[in-house]
VEXDREN-2710 file (C-alpha; in Angstrom, 1 decimal):
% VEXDREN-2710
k/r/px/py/pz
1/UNK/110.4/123.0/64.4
2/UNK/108.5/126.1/63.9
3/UNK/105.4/127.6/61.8
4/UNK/105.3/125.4/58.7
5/UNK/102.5/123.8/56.2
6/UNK/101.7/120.6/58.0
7/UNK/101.0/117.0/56.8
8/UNK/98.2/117.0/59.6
9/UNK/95.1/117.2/57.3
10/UNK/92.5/118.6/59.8
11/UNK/95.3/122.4/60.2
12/UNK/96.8/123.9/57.7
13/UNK/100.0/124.4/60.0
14/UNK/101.7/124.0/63.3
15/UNK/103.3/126.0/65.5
16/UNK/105.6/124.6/68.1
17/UNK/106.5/126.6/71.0
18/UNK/107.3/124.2/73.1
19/UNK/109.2/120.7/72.0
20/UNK/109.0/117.3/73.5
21/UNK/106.7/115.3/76.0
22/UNK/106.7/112.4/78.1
23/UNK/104.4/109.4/77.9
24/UNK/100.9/109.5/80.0
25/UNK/98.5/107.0/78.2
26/UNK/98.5/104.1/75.4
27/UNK/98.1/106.1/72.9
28/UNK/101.9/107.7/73.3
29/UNK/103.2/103.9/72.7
30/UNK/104.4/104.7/69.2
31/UNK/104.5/108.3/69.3
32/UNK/105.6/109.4/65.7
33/UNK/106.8/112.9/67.3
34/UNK/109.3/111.1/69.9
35/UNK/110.6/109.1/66.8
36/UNK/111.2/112.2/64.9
37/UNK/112.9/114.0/67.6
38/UNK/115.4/111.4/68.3
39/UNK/116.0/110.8/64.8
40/UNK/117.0/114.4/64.1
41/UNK/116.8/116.6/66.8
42/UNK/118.8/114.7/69.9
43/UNK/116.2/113.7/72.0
44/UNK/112.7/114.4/73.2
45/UNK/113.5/116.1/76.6
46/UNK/110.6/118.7/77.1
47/UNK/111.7/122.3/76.0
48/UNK/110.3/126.1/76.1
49/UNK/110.8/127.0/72.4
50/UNK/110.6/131.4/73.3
51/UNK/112.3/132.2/70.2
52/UNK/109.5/130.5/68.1
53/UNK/106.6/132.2/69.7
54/UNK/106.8/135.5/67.2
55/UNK/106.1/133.2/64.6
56/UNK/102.4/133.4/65.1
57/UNK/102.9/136.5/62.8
58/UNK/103.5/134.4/59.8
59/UNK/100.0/132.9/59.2
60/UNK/98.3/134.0/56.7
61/UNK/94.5/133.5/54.8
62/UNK/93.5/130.2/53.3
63/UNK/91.6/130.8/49.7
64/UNK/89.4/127.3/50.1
65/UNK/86.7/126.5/47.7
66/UNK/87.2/130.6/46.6
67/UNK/86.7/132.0/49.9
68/UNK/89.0/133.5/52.4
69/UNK/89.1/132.1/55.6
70/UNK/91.1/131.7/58.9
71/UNK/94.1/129.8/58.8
72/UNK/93.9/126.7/61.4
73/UNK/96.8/126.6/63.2
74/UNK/97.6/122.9/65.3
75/UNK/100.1/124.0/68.7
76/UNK/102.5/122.0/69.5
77/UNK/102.7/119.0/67.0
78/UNK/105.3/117.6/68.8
79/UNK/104.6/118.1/72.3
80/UNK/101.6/118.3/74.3
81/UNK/101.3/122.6/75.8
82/UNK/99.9/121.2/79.3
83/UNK/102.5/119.3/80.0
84/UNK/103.6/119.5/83.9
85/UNK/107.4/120.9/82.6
86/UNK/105.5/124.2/80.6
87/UNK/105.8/126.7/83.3
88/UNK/102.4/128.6/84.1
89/UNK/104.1/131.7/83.2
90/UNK/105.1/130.4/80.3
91/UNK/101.7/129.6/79.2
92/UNK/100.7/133.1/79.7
93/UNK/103.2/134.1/77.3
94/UNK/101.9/131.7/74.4
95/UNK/98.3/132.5/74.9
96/UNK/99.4/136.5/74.9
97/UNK/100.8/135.8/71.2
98/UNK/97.6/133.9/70.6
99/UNK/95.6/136.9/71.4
100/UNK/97.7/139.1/68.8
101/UNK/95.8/136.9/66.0
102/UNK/92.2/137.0/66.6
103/UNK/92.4/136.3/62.7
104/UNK/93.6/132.9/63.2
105/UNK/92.0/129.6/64.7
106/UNK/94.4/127.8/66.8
107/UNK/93.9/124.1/67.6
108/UNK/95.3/123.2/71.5
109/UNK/94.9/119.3/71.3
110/UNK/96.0/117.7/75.2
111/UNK/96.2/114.7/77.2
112/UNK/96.5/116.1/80.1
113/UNK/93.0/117.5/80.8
114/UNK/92.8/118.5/84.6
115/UNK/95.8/121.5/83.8
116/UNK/93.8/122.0/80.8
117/UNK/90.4/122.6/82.8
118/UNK/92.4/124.1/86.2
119/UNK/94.7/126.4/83.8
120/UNK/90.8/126.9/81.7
121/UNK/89.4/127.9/85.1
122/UNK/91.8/130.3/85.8
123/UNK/92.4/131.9/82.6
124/UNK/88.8/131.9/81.0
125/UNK/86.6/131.9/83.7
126/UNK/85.4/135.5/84.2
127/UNK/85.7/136.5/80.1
128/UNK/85.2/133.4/78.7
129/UNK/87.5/131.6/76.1
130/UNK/88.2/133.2/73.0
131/UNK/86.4/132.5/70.2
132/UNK/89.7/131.7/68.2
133/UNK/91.0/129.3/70.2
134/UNK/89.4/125.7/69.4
135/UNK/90.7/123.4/72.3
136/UNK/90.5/119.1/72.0
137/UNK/91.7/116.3/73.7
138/UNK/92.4/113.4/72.9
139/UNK/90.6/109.9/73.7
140/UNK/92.2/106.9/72.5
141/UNK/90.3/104.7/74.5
142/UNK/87.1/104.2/75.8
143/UNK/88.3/104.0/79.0
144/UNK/89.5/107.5/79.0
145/UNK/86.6/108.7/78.3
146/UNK/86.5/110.9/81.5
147/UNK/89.1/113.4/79.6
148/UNK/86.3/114.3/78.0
149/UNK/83.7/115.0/80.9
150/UNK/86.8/117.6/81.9
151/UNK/86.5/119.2/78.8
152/UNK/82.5/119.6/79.2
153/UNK/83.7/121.0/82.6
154/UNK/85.5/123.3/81.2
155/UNK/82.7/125.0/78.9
156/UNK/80.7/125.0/82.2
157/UNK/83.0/127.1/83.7
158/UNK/84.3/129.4/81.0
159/UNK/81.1/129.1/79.1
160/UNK/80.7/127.9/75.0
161/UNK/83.9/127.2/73.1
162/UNK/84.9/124.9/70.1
163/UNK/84.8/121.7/71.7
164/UNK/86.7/119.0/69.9
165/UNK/88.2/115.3/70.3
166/UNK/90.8/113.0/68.5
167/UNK/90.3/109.8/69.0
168/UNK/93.5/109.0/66.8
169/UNK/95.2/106.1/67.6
170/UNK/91.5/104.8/68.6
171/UNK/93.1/101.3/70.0
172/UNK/89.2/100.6/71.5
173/UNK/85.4/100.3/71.0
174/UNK/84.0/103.7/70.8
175/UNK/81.4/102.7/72.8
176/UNK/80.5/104.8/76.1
177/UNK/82.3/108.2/74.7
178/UNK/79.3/110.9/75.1
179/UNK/79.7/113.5/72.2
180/UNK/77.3/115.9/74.4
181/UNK/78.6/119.3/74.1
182/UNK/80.8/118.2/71.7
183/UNK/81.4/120.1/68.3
184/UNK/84.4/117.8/66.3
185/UNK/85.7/115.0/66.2
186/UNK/88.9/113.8/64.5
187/UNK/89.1/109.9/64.2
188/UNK/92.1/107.7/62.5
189/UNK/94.2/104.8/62.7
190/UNK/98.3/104.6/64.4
191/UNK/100.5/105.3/61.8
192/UNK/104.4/104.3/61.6
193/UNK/106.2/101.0/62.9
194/UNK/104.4/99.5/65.0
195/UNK/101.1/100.7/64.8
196/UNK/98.4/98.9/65.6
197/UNK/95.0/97.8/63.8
198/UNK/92.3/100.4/63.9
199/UNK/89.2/98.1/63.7
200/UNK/86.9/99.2/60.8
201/UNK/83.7/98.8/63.8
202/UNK/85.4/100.6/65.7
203/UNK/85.6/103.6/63.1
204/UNK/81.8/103.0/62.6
205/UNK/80.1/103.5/65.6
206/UNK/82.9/106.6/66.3
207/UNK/81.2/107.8/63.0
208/UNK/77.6/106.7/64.2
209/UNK/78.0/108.5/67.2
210/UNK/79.0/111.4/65.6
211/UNK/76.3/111.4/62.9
212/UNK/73.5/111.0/65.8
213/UNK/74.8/113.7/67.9
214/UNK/75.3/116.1/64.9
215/UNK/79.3/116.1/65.4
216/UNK/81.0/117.0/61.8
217/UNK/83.7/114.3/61.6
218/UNK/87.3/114.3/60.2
219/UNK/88.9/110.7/59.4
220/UNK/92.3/111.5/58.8
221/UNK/94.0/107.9/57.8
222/UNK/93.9/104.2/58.4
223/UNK/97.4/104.3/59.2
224/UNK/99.0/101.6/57.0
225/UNK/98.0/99.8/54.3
226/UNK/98.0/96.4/55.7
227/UNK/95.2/98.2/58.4
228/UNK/92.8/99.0/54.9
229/UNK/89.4/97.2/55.3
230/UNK/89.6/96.5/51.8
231/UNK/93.1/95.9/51.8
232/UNK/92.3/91.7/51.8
233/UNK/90.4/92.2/48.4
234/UNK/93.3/94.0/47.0
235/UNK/94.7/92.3/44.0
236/UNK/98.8/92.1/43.3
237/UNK/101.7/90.9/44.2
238/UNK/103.3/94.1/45.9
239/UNK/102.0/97.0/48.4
240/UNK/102.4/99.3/45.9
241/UNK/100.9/97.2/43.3
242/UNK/97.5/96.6/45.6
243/UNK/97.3/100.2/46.8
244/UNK/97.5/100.9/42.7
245/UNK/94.0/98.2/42.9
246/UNK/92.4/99.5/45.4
247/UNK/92.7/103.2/43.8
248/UNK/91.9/102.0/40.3
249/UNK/88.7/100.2/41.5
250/UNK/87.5/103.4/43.5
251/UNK/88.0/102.0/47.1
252/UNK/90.3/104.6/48.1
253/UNK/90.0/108.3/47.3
254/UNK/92.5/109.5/49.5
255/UNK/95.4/107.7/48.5
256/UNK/98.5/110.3/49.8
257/UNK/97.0/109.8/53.3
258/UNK/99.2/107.0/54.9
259/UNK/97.4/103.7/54.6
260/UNK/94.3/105.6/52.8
261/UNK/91.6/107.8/54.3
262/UNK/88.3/106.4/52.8
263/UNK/85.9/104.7/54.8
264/UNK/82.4/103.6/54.1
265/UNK/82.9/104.6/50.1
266/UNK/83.6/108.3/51.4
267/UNK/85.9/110.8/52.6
268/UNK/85.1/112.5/56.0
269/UNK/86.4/116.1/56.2
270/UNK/84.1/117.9/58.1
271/UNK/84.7/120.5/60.5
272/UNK/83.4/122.8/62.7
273/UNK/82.5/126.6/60.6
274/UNK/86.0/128.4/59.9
275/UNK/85.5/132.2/60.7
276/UNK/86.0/134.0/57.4
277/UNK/89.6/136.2/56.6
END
């Protein structure tokens, strides 16, 4: 997989320089990139993808409500870039590439947030991070919540940055997750087999939160239709049939997101300012 127009809502591509991952946390249970990598690409072994790495040269402007701005760019889709297999050196090499396109924000999502802040320390912590590079992890759980004091760490050390986190699968209470000196978060049900109920509270007080700390929010999906809080109310005989009810009665607005993406009457695609092209 290389530079391509993504199906991730929040980017407007990813770029994949490095393929595969292992699991570290629940929210890797019913990782949709595993299943596509052993459906069509032989496995999910971790690999250095150096041939894809030019590719950064292939993004160009987005025209959005008739202005140009930077493309958003999501790394590694289907694998996570701190991942204990990347090689330090081979970090160096993707952030080098980075660097050629200061006219391009690139989204580094992680759940492995101590190489993040350690490699962050390292890297960042004389010049500061670059403005282009918005950096997230993710928090599926309340009681991961500490991946995110590791990220506040990390803008204590390397000073301000875009500071985001996805709390997609949220499989908990959002609860006890501080959005201090946080500027996005990304929130959304589990999609594919499997996936597990996001509880419509549980979306709620993420969006609560959000709202009181001033954090733009991005709901991406519910994740199946079954999972849609109005999905009980639904009238017909079929899936198709109900999501056609839903749609025609204006409780969905979103319908090509899997499983919907309204919630609360509305859809949530906010984001942090995109630098203009």
């Amino acid at each position: 997989m290389t530079v391509l127009n993504t199906r991730i809502s929040c980017a407007d591509h990813t770029w994949n320089p490095v393929f595969g991952c292992t699991h570290v946390s629940p929210g890797c249970d019913h990782c949709y990139a595993e299943a596509i990598a052993k459906r069509f690409h032989g496995g999910f072994q971790v690999r250095l993808m150096p041939h894809r790495l030019a590719d950064v040269r292939r993004f160009k402007p987005v025209v959005e409500l008739g202005r140009r701005r930077a493309p958003l760019v999501f790394v590694n889709s289907m694998s996570d870039l701190y991942h204990r297999e990347v090689p330090d050196a081979y970090l160096d090499r993707v952030f080098q590439h980075i660097a050629t396109r200061p006219d391009a924000v690139f989204q580094i999502l992680t759940k492995r947030p101590r190489r993040l802040l350690e490699d962050g320390r390292r890297r960042w912590g004389d010049g500061g991070v670059p403005q282009n590079l918005w950096l997230g992890v993710t928090v599926e759980d309340r009681r991961l919540a500490r991946r995110v004091d590791m990220l506040r760490s990390l803008k204590q050390a390397a000073g301000p940055f875009t500071a985001f986190i996805c709390a997609e699968p949220l499989l908990s209470a959002f609860h006890g997750i501080s959005l201090d000196g946080i500027d996005w978060l990304i929130l959304g049900g589990e999609t594919g087999p499997g996936a597990r109920r996001l509880d419509p509270a549980w979306a709620d007080q993420a969006v609560a939160a959000a709202e009181a700390a001033g954090v733009p929010v991005w709901f991406r999906q519910w994740g199946r239709w079954q999972h849609h809080p109005h999905w009980p109310d639904a009238r017909g005989r079929t899936v198709a049939d109900r999501k056609a009810d839903l749609i025609a009665r204006g409780l969905e607005l979103s319908p090509a997101d899997q499983g919907g993406a309204t919630l609360n009457g509305r859809l949530w695609r906010e984001r942090p300012p995109v630098p203009a092209a």
